[in-house]
N, C-alpha and C positions, 0 to 999 in steps of 0.2 A: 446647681453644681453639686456632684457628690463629694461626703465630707473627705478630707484627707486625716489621714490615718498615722500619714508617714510622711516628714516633711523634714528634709534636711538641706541647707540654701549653704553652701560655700565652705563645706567643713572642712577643715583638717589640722590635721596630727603629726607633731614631729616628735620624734625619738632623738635631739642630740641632735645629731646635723643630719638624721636621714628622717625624713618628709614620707610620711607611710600612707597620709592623703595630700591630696593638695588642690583644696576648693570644688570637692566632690559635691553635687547635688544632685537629690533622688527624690521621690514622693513618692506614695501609694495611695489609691482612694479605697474607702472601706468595703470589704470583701472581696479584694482583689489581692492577685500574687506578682510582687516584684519579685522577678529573677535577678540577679547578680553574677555576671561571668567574671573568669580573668585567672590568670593563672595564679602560681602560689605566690603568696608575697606581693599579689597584685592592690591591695588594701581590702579585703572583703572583710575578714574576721574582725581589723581591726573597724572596720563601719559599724560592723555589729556591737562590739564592744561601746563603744559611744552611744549609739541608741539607744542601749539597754543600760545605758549608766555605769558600765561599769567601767569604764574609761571617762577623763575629760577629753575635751575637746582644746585643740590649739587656737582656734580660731574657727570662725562663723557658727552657725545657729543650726537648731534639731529638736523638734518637737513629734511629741508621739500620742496620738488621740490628741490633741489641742494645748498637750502641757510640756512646756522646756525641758529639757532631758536635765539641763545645768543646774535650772533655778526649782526646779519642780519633780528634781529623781522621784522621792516618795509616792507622787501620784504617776507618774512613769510607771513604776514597779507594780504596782497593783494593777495594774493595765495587761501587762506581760506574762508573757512567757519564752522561755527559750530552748530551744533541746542544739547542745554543741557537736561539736563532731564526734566526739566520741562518748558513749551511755556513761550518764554522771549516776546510775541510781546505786544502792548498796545492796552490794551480791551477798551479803548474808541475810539481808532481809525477804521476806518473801516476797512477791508482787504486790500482790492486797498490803503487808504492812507496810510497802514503801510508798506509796497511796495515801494510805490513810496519814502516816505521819507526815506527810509536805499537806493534808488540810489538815489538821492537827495545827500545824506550824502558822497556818495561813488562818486560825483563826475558828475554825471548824468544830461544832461543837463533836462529841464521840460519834453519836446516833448519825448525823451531817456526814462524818467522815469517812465511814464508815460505806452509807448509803453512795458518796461519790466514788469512792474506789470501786465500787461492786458495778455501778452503771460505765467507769471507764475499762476495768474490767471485761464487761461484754463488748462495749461499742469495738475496745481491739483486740477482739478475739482471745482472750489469755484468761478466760473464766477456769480453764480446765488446769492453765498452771496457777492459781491464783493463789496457790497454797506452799507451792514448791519456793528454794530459796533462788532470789537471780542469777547467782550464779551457775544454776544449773540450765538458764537458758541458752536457746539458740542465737546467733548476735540477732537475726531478723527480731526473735521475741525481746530481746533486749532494745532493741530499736523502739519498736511496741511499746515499750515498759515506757520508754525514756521521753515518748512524745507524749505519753497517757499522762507522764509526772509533770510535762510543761502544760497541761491543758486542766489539771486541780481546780484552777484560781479560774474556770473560765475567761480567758484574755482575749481582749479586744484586739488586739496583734501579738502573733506568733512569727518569732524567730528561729529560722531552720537552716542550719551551717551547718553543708553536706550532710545532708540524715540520712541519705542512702548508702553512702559510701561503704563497702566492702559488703553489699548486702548483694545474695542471687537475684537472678529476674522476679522469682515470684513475688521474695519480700519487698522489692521495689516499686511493683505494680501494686501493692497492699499499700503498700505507704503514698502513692499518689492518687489511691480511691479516698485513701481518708483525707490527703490534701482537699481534695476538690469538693470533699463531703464539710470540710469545714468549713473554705470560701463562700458555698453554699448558702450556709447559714450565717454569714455576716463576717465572721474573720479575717482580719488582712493579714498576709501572710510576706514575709519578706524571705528567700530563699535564696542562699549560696549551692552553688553546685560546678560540682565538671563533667555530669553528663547533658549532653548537648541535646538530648533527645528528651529527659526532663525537665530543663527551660522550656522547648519547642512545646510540651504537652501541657504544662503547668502555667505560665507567666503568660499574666495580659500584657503587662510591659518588663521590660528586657533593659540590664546596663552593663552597660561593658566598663570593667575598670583593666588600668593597665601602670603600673606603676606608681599607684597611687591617685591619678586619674581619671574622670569620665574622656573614654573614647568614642565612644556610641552609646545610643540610648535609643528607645522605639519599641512597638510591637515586633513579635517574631518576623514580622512580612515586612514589616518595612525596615528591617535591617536585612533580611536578606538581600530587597532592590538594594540597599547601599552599595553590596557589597558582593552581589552574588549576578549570575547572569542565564537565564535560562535558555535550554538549548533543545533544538530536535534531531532525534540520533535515529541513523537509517542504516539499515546494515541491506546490503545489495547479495545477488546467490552469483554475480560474476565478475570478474575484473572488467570486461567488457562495456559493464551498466553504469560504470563508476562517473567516465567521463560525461556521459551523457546527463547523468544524472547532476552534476556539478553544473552544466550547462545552464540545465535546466532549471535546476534554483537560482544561480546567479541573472537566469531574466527575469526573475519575480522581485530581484531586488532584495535576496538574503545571500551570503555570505558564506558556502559551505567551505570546511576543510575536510580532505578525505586524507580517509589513513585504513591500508589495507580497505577491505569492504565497506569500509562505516565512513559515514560521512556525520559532519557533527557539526551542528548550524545554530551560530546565536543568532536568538529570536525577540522581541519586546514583549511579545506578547504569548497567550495560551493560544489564539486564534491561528498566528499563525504556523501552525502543527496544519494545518486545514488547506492551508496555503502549500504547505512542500507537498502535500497528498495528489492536491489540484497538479502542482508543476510534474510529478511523476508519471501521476496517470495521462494527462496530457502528451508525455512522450513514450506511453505505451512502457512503460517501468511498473513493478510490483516488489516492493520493498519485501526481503524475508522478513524483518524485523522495522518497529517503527516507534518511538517515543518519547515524549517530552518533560524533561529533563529540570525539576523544580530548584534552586538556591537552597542550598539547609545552614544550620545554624555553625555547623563547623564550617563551610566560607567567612562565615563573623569573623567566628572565633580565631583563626586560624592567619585571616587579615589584620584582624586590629589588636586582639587581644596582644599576641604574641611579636607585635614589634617593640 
């Protein structure tokens, strides 16, 4: 069995009288990336917050690499890392001396320190600013800066609450090369997000929180069968083909609905896309257009998160 990384059985957290989880449970195994959906306020940060200690817990249990978040913070902390939503590093500092001083901090002797800023430095591309101060960066470089400053302590798990967020396509597509470049090498990574399309590309497993709640939980695929339904979509070149063509699925024993030219047919399977093909040509039909239609992560999202 592989090890677990990330183990949280039945937490939660109240505020007063509002309940910000209530008996959440998640795991991750080592070198793997839990995604986290849910809207604002759905309990994500505050999950993070607990993991990384820096919350207690109301109630039930959370261990991180093998040691209690409650009874065992200290070895916790040394495990971790975290980069928050928004770059915590210091804009009057330069890149390299904000580096160097979080291993400095961490215990680092000069020479050590030194040598780790310089090789995170290159790994995320900011050797060229590595003299300037952060504030003169780009938020993408800033982003950069800020996963480089949670990755010092080399940690067994990395926590990332929304790192993309307000960044262009390029810097986002940079930041899930290095995601995937650190799972790679062993890292578990636990990821908040609200783009739907980096769960989809990032996370071996997926959880949906929704008011403090587990709503869903699964790989990308099999939360879309929960919730999602695939379909094959025909667009015909006459109104005349329409009806024939309805006919002609419904003896195969699928379900078309036509609307204007397109006819739109849930399906169980990919195979049968093979099957409306068969039932068309059979009646002498040639679809202009023809394709099968896969569940994405915004039906989840969209289902469950947001009721």
């Amino acid at each position: 069995m592989s090890e677990l990384m990330i183990e949280a059985t039945e937490v939660s957290k109240r505020f007063g009288d509002v309940h910000a989880l209530d008996g959440v449970s998640v795991t991750a195994k080592k070198g793997s990336v839990l995604g986290l959906l849910g809207h604002n306020g759905a309990g994500k940060t505050t999950l993070i917050n607990i993991l990384t200690t820096m919350l207690p817990l109301s109630a039930g249990s959370a261990r991180i690499a093998g040691f209690d978040v409650s009874k065992q913070s200290h070895e916790v902390r040394s495990r971790i890392g975290l980069t928050g939503q928004f770059a915590a590093v210091d804009e009057q500092l330069s890149g390299h001396d904000n580096l160097v001083l979080i291993a400095r901090l961490l215990g680092a002797s000069r020479k050590q320190a030194h040598q780790r800023a310089d090789d995170l430095l290159e790994q995320f591309d900011l050797t060229d600013a590595a003299k300037r101060n952060a504030k003169t960066y780009s938020g993408g470089m800033r982003r950069r800066l800020d996963l480089a400053a949670s990755l010092v302590g080399n940690p067994e798990v990395l926590f990332l609450d929304e790192p993309t967020t307000g960044l262009d396509p390029a810097s986002r597509l940079a930041m899930w090369e290095i995601v995937e470049k650190l799972t790679a090498d062993g890292t578990t990574v636990l990821l908040t997000t609200q783009y739907l399309d980096e769960a989809d590309r990032l996370a071996d497993t997926i959880t949906v929180l929704s008011h403090g709640k587990v709503v869903a939980s699964g790989t990308s695929s099999e939360l879309k069968a929960q919730v999602g339904q695939r379909t094959v979509t025909v667009t015909l070149d006459s109104v005349s083909e329409v009806d024939i063509a309805l006919k002609a699925i419904n003896a195969v024993g699928l379900h078309p609905v036509a609307e204007g030219l397109t006819l739109t047919t849930p399906v169980s399977a990919s195979r049968d896309l093979a099957t409306v093909v068969r039932a068309l040509d059979d009646n002498g039909l040639e679809a202009h257009e023809i394709g099968l239609a896969e569940p994405t992560l915004d039906d989840v999202y969209l289902t469950l998160a947001a009721n």
